[in-house]
N, C-alpha and C positions, 0 to 999 in steps of 0.2 A: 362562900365564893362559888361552890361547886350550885349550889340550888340558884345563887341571882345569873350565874351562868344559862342552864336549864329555862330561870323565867324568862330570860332575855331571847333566846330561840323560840321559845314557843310561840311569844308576842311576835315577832318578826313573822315567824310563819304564820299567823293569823293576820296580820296587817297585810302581809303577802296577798292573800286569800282574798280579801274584804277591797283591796284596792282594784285587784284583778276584776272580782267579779261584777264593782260597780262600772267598771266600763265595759265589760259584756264577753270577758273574756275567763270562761269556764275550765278550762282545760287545767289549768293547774288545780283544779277541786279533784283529778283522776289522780294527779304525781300525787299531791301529800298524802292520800290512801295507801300506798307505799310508804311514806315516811314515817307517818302516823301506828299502821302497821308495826313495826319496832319498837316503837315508842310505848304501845298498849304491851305488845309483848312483853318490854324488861318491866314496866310496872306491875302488870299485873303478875306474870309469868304465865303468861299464855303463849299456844305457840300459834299464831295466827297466820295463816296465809291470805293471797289473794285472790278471791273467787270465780275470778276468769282466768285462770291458769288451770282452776278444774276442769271448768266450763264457761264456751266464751259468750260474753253478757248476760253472767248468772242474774237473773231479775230478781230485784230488792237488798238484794245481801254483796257488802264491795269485799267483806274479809271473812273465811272459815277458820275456826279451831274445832278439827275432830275431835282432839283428841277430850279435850274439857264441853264439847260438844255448845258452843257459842259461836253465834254470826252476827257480825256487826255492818251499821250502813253507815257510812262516815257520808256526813251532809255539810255543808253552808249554810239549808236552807232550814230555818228554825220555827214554822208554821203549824201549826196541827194540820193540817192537810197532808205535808211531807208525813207527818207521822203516821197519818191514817193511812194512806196510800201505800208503804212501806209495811206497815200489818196488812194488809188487804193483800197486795203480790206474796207475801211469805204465807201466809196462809194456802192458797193455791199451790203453792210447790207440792208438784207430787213424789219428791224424791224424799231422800233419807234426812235433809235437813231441814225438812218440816219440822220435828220435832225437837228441833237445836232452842238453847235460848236466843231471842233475837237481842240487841241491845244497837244502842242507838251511839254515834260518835258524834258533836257539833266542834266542827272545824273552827266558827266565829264561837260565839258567846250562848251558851246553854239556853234553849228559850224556860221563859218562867210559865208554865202552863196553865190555865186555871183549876179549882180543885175537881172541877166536873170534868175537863179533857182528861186528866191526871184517873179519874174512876174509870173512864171511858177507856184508858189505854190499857190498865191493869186489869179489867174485865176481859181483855183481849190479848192478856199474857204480857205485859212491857210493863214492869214495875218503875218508880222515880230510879228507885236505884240502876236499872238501866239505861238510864239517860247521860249519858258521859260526856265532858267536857276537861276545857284546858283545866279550869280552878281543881278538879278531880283529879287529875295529875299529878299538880303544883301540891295537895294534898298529902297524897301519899308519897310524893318525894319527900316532903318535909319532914313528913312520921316517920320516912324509914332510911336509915342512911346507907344500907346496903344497895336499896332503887335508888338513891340520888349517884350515890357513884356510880353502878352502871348503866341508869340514862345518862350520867354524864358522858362517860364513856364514848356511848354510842353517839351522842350528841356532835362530840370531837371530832370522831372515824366521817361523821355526813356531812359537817360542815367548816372543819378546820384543818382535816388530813392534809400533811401537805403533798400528797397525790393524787388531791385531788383539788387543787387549786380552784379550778372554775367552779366550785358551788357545790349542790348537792344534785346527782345525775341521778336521774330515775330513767332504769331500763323498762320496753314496754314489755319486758319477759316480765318484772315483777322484781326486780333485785335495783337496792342500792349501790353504790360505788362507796367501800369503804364497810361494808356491810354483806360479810358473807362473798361467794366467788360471782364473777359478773361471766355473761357468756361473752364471746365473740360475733361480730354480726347483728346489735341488735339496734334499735332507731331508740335515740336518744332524747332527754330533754333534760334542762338544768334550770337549776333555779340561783341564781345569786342576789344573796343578802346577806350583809354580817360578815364581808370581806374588807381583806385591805389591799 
């Protein structure tokens, strides 16, 4: 129950995503980097933050974890280009997180790469296994029933709290509603689906 729950969010917020973006409307590709964020956290146990919260329009990289020293780029868009371009700017940083692992997040559906982009990316530090996607989620929920309860958890707190009725709010500080403390004062957006 707790995992077809979990499936059923994810899809929604990928159908979310995929509807938006065919009509030209990108903005909700910035909120589920936030929501996504939590999501990689209880999976994984990372502790990932948002990367404009350190610095605003960190280029190439939307989430930091210092402490496990990994940055991820949560995308829509699934071309080898995005991926090349995305190694090309993280390379350039001249700061401390040059040397982080990069990993990649696909919002839609994992591109299947061919074996020569796939050489071409690991020659340049992006292994397959940083290539992450829903199915990789859905994965390790499965395997571990500790991560399915508490993405389920979280999954509840974002989009079935009943405090929070209207959906799942993403503050532009970086904080969910239902998820950790929200400030006061800040410019909102919501996303509804999976409501009654």
């Amino acid at each position: 129950m707790k995992f077809k729950y979990i499936k059923k969010k994810l899809i929604e917020l990928r159908s979310e995503v995929e509807v938006d973006n065919e009509i030209g409307q990108f903005d909700i590709n910035k909120i589920v980097e936030d929501v996504y964020m939590h999501i990689l956290n209880d999976v994984y146990g990372w502790d990932l933050k948002n990367a404009n919260l350190l610095k605003e329009n960190f280029p190439a990289i939307d989430l930091i974890d210092e402490e496990n020293m990994i940055v991820i780029q949560v995308t829509s868009t699934t071309d080898t280009n995005k991926l090349r371009s995305t190694i090309e700017k993280f390379k350039k940083l001249d700061d401390e997180y040059s040397i982080y692992d990069l990993k990649m997040f696909y919002i839609k559906d994992k591109p299947k790469f061919s074996s020569a982009s796939l050489e071409e990316f690991e020659k340049n530090g992006v292994e397959k296994t940083d290539l992450l996607g829903i199915k990789d989620i859905l994965h390790q929920v499965q395997a571990n029933p500790n991560i399915c309860d508490k993405l389920y958890e979280t999954l509840q707190k974002m989009f079935d709290d009943e405090s929070n009725k209207s959906g799942v709010t993403i503050n532009f500080n970086g904080e969910v509603n239902g998820i950790g403390s929200v400030t006061g004062g800040t410019v909102t957006q919501t996303l509804h689906f999976g409501k009654k």
